[in-house]
C-alpha atoms as a printed R data frame, in Angstrom:
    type eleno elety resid chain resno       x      y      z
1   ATOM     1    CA   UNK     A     1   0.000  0.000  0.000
2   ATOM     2    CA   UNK     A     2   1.221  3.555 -1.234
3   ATOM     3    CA   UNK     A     3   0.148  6.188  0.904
4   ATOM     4    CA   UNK     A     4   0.784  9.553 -0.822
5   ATOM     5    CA   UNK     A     5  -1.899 11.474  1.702
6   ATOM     6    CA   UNK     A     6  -3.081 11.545  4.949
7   ATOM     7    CA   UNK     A     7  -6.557 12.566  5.768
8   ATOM     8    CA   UNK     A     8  -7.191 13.233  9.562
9   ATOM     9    CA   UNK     A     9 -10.659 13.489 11.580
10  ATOM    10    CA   UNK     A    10 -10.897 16.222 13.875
11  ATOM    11    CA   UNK     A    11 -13.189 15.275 17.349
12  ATOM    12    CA   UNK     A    12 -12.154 12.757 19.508
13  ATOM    13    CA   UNK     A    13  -8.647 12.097 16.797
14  ATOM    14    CA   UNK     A    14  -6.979 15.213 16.616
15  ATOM    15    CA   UNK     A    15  -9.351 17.174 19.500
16  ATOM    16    CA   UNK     A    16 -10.563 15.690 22.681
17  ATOM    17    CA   UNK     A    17 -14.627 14.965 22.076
18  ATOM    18    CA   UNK     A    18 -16.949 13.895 24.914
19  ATOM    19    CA   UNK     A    19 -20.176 14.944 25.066
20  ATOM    20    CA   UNK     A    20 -21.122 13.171 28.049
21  ATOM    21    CA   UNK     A    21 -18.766 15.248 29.915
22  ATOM    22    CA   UNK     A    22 -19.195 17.802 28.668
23  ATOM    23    CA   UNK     A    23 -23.030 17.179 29.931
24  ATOM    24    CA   UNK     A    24 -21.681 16.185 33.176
25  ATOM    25    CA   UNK     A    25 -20.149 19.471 33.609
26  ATOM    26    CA   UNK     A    26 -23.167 21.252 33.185
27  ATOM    27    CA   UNK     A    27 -25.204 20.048 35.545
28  ATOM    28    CA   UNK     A    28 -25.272 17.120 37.932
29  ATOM    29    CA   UNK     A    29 -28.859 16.806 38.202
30  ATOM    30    CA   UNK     A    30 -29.853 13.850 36.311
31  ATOM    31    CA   UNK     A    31 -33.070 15.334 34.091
32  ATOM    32    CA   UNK     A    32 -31.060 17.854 33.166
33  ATOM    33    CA   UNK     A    33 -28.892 15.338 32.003
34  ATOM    34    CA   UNK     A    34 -31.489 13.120 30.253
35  ATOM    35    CA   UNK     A    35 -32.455 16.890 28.499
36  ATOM    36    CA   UNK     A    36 -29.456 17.958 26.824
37  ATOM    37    CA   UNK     A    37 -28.175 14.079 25.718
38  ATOM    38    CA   UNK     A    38 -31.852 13.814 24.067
39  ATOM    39    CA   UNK     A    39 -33.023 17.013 22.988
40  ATOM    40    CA   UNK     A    40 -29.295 18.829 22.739
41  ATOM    41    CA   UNK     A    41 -26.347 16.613 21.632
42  ATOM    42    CA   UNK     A    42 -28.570 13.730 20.503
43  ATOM    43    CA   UNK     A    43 -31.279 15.600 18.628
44  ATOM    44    CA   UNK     A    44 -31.282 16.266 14.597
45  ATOM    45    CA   UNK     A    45 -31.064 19.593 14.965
46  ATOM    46    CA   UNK     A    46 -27.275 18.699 16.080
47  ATOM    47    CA   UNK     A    47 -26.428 17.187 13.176
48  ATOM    48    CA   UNK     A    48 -28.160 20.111 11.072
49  ATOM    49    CA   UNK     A    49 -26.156 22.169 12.763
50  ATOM    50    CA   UNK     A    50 -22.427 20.165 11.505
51  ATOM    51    CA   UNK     A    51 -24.165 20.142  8.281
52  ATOM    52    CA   UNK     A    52 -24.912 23.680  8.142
53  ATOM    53    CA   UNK     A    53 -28.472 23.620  6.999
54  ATOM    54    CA   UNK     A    54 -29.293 25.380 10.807
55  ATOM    55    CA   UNK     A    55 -27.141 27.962 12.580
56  ATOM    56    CA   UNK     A    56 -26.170 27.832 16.102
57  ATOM    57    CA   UNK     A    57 -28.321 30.521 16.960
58  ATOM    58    CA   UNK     A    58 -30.981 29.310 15.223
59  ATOM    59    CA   UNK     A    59 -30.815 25.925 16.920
60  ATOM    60    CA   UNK     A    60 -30.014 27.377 20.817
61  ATOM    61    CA   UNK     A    61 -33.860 28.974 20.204
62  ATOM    62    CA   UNK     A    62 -35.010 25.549 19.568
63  ATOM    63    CA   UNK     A    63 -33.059 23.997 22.501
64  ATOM    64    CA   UNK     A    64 -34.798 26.379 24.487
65  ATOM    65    CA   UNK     A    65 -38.098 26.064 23.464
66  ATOM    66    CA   UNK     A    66 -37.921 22.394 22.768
67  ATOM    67    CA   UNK     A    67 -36.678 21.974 26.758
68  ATOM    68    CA   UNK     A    68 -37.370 23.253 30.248
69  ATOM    69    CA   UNK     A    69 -33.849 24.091 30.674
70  ATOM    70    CA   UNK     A    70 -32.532 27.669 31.513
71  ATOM    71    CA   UNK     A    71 -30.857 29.338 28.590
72  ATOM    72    CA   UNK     A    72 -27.806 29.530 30.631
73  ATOM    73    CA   UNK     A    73 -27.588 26.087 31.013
74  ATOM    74    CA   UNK     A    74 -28.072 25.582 27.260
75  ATOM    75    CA   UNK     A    75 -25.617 28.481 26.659
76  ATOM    76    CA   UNK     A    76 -22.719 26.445 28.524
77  ATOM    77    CA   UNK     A    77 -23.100 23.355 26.929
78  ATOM    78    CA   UNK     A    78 -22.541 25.325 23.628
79  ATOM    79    CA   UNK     A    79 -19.745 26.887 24.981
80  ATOM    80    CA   UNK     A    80 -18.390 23.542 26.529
81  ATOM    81    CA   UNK     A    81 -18.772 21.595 23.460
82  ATOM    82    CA   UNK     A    82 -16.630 23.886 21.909
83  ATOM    83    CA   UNK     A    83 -13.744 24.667 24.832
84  ATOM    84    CA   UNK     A    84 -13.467 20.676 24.962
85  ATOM    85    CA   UNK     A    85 -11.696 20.663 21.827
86  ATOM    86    CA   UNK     A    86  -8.512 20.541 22.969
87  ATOM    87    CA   UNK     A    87  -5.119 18.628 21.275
88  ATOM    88    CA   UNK     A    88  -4.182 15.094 21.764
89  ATOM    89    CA   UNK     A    89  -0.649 14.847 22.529
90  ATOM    90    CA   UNK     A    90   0.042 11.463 20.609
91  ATOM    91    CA   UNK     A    91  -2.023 12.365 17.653
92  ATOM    92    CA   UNK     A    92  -0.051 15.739 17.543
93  ATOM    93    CA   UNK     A    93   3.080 13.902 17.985
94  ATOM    94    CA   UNK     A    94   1.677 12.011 14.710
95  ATOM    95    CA   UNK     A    95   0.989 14.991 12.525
96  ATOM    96    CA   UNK     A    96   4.617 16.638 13.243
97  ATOM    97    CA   UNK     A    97   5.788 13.065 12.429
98  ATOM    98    CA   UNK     A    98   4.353 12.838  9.382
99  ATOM    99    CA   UNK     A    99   4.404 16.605  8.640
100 ATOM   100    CA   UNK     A   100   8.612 16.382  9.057
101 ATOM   101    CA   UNK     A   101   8.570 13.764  6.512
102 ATOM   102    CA   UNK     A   102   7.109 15.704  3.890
103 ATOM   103    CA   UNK     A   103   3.716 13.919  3.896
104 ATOM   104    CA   UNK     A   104   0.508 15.758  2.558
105 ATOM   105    CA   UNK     A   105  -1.736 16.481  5.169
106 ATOM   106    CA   UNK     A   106  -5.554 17.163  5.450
107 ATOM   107    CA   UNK     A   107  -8.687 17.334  7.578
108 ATOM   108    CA   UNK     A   108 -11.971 16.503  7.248
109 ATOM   109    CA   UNK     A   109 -14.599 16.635  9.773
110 ATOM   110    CA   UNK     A   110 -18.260 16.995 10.880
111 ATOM   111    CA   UNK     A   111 -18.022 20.545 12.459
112 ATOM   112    CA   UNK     A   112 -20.471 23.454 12.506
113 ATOM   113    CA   UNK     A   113 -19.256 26.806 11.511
114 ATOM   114    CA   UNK     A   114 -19.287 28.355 14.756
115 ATOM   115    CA   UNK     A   115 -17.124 26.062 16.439
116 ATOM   116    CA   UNK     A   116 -15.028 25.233 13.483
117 ATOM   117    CA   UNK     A   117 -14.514 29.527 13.756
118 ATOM   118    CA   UNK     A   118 -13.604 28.992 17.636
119 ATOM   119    CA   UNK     A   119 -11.028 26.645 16.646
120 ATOM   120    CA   UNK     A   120  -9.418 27.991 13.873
121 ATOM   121    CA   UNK     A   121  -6.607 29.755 15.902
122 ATOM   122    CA   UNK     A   122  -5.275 26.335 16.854
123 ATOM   123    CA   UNK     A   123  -1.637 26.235 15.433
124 ATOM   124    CA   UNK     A   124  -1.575 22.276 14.303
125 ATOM   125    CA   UNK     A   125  -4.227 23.037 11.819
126 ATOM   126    CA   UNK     A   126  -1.811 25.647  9.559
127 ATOM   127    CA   UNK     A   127  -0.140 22.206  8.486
128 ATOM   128    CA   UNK     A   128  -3.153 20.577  6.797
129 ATOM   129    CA   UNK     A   129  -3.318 21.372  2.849
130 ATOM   130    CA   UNK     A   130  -6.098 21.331  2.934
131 ATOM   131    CA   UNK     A   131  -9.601 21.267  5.169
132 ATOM   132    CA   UNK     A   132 -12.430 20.425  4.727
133 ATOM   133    CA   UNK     A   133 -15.401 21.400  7.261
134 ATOM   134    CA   UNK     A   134 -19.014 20.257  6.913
135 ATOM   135    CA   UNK     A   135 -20.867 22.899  8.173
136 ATOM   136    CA   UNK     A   136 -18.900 24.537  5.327
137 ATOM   137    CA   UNK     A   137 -20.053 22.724  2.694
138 ATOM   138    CA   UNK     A   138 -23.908 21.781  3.205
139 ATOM   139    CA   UNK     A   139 -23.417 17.915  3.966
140 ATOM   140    CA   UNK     A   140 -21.645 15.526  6.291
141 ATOM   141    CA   UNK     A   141 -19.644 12.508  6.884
142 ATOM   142    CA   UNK     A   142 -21.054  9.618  6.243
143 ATOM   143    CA   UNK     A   143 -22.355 10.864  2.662
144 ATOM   144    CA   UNK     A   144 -20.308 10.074 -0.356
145 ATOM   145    CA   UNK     A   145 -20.410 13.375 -1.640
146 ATOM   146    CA   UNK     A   146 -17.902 14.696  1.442
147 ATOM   147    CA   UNK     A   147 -15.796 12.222  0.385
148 ATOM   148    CA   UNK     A   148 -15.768 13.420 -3.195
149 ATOM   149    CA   UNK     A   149 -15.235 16.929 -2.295
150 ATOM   150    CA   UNK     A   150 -12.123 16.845 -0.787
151 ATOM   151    CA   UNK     A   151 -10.673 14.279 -3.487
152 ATOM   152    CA   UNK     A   152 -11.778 16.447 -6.220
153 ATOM   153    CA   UNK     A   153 -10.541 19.488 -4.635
154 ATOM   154    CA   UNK     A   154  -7.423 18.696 -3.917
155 ATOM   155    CA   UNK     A   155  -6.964 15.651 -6.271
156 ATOM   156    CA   UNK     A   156  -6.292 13.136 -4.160
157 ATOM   157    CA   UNK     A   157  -6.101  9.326 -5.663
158 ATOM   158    CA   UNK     A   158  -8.374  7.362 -3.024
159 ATOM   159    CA   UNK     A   159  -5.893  4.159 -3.239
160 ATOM   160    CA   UNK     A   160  -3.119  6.545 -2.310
161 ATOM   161    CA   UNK     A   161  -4.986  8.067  0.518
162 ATOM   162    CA   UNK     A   162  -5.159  7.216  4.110
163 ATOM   163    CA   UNK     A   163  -8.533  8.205  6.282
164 ATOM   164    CA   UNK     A   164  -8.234  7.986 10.055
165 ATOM   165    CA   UNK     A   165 -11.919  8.806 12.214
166 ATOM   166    CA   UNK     A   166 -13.079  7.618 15.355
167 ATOM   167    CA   UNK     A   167 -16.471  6.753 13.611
168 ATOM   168    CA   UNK     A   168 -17.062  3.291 12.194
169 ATOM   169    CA   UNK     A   169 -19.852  4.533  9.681
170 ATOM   170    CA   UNK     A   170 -17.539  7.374  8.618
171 ATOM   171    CA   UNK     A   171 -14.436  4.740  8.349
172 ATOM   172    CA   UNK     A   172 -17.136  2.254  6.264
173 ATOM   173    CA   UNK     A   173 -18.523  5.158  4.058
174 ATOM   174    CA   UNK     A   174 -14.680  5.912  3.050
175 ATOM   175    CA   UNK     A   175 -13.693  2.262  2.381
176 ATOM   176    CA   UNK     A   176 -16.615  2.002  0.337
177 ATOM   177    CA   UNK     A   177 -15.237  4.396 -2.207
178 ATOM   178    CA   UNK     A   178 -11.809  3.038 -2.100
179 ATOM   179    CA   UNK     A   179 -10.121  4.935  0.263
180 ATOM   180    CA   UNK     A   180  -7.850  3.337  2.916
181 ATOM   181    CA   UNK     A   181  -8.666  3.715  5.850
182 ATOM   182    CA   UNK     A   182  -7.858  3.457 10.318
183 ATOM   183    CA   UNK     A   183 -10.688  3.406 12.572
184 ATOM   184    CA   UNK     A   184  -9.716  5.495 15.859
185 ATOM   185    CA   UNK     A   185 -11.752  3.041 18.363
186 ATOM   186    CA   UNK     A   186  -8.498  2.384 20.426
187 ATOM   187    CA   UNK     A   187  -6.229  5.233 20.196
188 ATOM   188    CA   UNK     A   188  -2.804  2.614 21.254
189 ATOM   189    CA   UNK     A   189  -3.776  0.015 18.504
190 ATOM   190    CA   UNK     A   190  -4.895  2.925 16.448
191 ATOM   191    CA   UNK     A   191  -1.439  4.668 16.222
192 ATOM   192    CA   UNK     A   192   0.778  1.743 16.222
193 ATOM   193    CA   UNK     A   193  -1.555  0.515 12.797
194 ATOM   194    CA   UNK     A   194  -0.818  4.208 11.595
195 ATOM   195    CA   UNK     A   195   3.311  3.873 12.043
196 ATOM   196    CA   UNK     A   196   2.996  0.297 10.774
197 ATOM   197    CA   UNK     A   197   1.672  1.769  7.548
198 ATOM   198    CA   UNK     A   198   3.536  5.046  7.425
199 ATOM   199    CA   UNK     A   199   6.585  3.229  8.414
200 ATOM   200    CA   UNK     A   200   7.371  5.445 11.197
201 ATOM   201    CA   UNK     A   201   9.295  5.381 14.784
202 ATOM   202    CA   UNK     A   202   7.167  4.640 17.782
C-alpha cells in the first residue's frame, strides 16, 4: 500500500470529544442530564447544525423552546462543546511526524461553523493542505459526496490516501469508495496501525 496522503478526523482524533462530559459538567442533576443528551447533543437539529443547513443561533432557540432548561444552562453546553476541543498529545506527535517527513496532510470533519470559527486559531491546523469542514459545505460525513469533495478538490487518488476517524460509519462510508482507511476506536492500537503503515518510529 502507497500512501501519498493523509486525511485526519478532527473530534475525539486530533481534539478531545466527549459529550457526556461535557453534559456532566453542566449540571449534575440527572433530568437535566437526560435533556441535553436527548433534545441537545442527541437531537437532529445537532447534526443540522455540523451540516450547516441550521445555525447555532438558530438551533439554541429551539433547545430552548424544545426543553425546560434555563438558557444559561443551554448556553454552557454550547460553549463547553466547543472549549473541549482541545489537542491530543500522541495524535499531535503524529501529525509533526508525518508533517517532518514531507507527507501531505488534510482534515476533514463533521463541524459546525461556529465552532469550526472557535477553533481555527489552533496552530496544528496551519499544516493541513487542505480542510475540509461540513458545516462549510452543506453535507456531512457519512455521505459520499464529502468524500468526493475533498478528493476532487485537492486531487487526491483514493488508493493513495489514508482516512483515520473515530467513527465506524464514517471509516465504512470511506472504504466504500476506495479509500484506505484506520478506525480510531483504540487510540494505542490505532497509532501503532498508523506507524505500521507510514513506516514510522514509535
Amino acid at each position: 500500500m502507497a500512501i501519498n496522503n493523509v486525511i485526519f478526523d478532527l473530534g475525539a482524533v486530533c481534539l478531545t470529544w466527549d459529550p457526556h462530559r461535557v453534559i456532566e459538567e453542566v449540571s449534575s442533576d440527572q433530568s437535566v442530564q437526560k435533556q441535553l443528551r436527548q433534545d441537545v447533543f442527541g437531537h437532529p437539529d445537532w447534526l443540522s447544525m455540523d451540516d450547516g443547513s441550521l445555525a447555532e443561533t438558530t438551533a439554541r432557540k429551539r433547545f430552548i423552546k424544545r426543553t425546560d432548561l434555563e438558557e444559561e444552562t443551554i448556553d454552557q453546553a454550547l460553549y463547553l462543546a466547543k472549549e473541549i476541543l482541545q489537542e491530543i498529545p500522541s495524535t499531535m506527535f503524529l501529525i509533526d511526524q508525518l508533517h517532518e517527513a514531507g507527507m501531505p496532510l488534510y482534515c476533514l470533519s463533521n463541524m459546525s461553523r461556529e465552532t469550526f470559527q472557535y477553533i481555527s486559531h489552533k496552530p496544528f491546523l496551519k499544516v493541513f493542505r487542505g480542510r475540509v469542514i461540513s458545516g462549510f459545505e452543506g453535507t456531512r460525513k457519512p455521505f459520499d459526496d464529502i468524500y468526493e469533495c475533498i478528493l476532487n478538490r485537492y486531487d487526491l487518488i483514493p488508493s493513495e490516501t489514508l482516512f483515520i476517524d473515530d467513527s465506524k460509519d464514517n471509516i465504512d462510508a470511506a472504504n466504500n469508495i476506495g479509500i484506505n482507511t484506520v478506525w480510531f476506536n483504540d487510540s494505542k492500537i490505532a497509532y501503532q496501525e498508523i506507524r505500521d503503515i507510514m513506516q514510522l518510529r514509535p
